[in-house]
Backbone as JSON Lines, residues from 0, in Angstrom:
{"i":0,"aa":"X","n":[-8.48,-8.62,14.83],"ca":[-7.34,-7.72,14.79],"c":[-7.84,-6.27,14.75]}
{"i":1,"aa":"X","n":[-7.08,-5.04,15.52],"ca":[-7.6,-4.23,15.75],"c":[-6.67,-3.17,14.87]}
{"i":2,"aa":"X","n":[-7.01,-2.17,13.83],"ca":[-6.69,-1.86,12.83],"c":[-6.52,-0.38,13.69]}
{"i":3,"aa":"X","n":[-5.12,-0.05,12.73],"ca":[-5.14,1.76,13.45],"c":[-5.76,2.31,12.77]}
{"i":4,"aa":"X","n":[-5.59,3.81,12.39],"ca":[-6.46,4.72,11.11],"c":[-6.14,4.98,10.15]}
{"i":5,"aa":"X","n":[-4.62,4.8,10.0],"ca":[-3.92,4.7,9.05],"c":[-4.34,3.1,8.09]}
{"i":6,"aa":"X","n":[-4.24,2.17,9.0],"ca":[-4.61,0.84,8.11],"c":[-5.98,0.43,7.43]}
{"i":7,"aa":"X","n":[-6.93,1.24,8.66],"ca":[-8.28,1.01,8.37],"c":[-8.23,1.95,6.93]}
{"i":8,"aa":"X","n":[-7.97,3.11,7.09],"ca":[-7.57,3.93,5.78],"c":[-7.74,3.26,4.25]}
{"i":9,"aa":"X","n":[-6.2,2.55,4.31],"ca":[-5.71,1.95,3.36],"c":[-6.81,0.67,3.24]}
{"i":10,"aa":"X","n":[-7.47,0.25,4.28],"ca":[-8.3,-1.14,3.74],"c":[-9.49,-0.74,3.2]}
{"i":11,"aa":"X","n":[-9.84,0.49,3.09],"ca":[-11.07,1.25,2.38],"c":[-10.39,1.69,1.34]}
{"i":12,"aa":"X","n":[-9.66,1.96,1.24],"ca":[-9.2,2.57,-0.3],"c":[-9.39,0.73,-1.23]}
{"i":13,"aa":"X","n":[-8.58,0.03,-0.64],"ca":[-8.59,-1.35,-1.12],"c":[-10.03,-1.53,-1.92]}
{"i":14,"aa":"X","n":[-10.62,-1.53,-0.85],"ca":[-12.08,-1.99,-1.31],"c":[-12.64,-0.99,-2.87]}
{"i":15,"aa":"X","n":[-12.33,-0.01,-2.27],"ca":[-12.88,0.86,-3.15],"c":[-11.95,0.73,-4.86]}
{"i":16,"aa":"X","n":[-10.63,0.14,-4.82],"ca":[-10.49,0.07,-5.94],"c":[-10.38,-1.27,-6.21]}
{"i":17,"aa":"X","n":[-10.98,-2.08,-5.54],"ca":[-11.54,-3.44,-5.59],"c":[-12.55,-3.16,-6.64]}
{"i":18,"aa":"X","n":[-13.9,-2.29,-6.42],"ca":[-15.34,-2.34,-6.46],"c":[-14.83,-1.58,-8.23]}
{"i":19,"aa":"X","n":[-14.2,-0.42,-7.95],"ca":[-13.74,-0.19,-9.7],"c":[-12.85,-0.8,-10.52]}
{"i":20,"aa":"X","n":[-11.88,-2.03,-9.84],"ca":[-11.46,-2.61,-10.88],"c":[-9.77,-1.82,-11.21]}
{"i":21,"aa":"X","n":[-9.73,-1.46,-10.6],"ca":[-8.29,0.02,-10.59],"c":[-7.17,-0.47,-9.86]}
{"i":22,"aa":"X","n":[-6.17,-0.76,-10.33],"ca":[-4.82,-1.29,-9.57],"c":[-3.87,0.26,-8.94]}
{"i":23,"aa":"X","n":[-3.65,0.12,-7.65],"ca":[-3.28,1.23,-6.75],"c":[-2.5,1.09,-5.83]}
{"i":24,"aa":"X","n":[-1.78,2.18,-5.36],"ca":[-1.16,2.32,-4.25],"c":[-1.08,3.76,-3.45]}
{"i":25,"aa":"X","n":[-1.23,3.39,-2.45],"ca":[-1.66,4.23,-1.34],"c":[-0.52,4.38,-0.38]}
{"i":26,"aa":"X","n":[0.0,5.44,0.3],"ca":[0.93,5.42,1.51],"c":[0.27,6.69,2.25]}
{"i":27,"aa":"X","n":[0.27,6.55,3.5],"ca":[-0.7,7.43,4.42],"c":[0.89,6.82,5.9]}
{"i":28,"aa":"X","n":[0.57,8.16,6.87],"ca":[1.8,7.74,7.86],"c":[1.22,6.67,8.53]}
{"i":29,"aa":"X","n":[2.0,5.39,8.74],"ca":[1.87,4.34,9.08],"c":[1.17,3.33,8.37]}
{"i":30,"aa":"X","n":[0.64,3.18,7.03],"ca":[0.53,2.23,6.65],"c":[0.35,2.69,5.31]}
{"i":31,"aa":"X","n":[0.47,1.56,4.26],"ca":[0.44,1.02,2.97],"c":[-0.19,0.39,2.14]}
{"i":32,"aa":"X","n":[-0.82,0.52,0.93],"ca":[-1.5,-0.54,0.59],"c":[-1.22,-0.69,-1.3]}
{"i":33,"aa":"X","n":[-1.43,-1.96,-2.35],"ca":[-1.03,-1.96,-3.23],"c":[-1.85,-2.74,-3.85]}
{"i":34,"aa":"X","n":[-2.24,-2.83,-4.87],"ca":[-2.81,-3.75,-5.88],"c":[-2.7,-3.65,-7.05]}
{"i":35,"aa":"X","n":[-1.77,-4.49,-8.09],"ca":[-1.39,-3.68,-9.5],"c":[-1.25,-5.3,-9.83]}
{"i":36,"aa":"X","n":[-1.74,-4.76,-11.08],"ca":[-1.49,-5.87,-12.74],"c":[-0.05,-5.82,-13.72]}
{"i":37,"aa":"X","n":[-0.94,-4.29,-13.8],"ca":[0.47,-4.28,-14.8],"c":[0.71,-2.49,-15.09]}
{"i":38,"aa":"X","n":[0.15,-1.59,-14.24],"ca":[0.46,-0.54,-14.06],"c":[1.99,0.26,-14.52]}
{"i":39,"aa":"X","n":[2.34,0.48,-15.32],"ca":[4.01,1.29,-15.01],"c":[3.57,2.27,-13.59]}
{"i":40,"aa":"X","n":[2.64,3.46,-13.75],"ca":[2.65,4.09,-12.8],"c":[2.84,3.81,-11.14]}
{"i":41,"aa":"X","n":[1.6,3.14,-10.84],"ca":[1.67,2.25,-9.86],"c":[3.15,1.03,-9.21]}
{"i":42,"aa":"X","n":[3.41,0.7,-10.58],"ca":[4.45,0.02,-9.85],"c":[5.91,0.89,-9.59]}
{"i":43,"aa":"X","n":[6.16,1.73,-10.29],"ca":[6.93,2.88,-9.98],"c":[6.86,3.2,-8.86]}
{"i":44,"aa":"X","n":[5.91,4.28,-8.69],"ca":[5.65,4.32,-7.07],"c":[6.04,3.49,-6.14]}
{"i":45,"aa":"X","n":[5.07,2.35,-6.21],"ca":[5.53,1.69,-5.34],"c":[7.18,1.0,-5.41]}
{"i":46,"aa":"X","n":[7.74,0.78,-5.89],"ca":[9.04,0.5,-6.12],"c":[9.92,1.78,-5.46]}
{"i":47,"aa":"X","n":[9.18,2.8,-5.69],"ca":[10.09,4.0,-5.02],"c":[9.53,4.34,-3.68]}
{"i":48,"aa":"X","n":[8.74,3.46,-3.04],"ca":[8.25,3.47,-1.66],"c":[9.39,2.31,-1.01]}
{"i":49,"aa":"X","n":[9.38,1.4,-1.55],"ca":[10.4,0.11,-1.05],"c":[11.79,0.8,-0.83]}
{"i":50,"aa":"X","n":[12.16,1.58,-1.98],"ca":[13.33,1.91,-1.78],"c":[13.34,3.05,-0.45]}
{"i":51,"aa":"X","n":[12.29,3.94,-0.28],"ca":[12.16,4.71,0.82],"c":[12.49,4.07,2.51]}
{"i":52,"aa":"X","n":[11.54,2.6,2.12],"ca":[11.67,2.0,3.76],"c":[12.69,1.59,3.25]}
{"i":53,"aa":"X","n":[13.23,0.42,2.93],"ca":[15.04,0.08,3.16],"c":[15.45,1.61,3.72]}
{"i":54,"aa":"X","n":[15.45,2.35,3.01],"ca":[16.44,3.44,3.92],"c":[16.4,4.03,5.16]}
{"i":55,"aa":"X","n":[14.89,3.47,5.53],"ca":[14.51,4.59,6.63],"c":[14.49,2.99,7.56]}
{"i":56,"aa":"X","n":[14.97,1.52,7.68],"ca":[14.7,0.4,7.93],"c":[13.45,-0.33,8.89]}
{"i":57,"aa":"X","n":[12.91,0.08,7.51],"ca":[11.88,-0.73,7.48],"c":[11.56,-1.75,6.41]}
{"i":58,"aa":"X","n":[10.97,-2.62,7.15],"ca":[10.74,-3.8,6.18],"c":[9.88,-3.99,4.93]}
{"i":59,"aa":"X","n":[10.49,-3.9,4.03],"ca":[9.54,-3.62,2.75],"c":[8.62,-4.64,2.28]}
{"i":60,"aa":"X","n":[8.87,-5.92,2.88],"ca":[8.05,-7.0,2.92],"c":[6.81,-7.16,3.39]}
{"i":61,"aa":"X","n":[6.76,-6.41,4.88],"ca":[5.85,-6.92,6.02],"c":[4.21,-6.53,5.63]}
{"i":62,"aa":"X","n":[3.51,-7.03,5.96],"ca":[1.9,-7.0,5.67],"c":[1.26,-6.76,7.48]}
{"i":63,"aa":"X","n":[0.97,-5.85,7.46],"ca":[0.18,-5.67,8.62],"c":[-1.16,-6.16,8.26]}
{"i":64,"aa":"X","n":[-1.65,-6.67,6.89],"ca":[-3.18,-7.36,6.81],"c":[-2.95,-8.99,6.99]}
{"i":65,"aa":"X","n":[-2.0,-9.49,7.97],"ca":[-1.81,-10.5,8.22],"c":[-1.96,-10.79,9.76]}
């Protein structure tokens, strides 16, 4: 699968708060990325990103790392 720059982006940030152990979220134009435990911050955000795509309709579900 051939990744844009936006995704490749977000799959390096991944890694990188893979390697520290750090639950995150990232939004860059055109793609997304998330990893949380139990964050308030993080999941905020992201919760107020979901609500962003519903409005703008987009699918708040979809995984482009699929």
């Amino acid at each position: 699968m051939k990744l844009t720059k936006a995704q490749q982006f977000c799959s390096e940030v991944k890694k990188l708060a893979e390697q520290y152990k750090l639950p995150f979220f990232v939004v860059t134009d055109g793609a997304s990325a998330t990893v949380n435990t139990d964050c308030k911050a993080v999941k905020h955000a992201r919760e107020s990103h979901i609500q962003w795509e519903k409005k703008n309709q987009i699918d708040p579900n979809h995984s482009w790392e699929k």
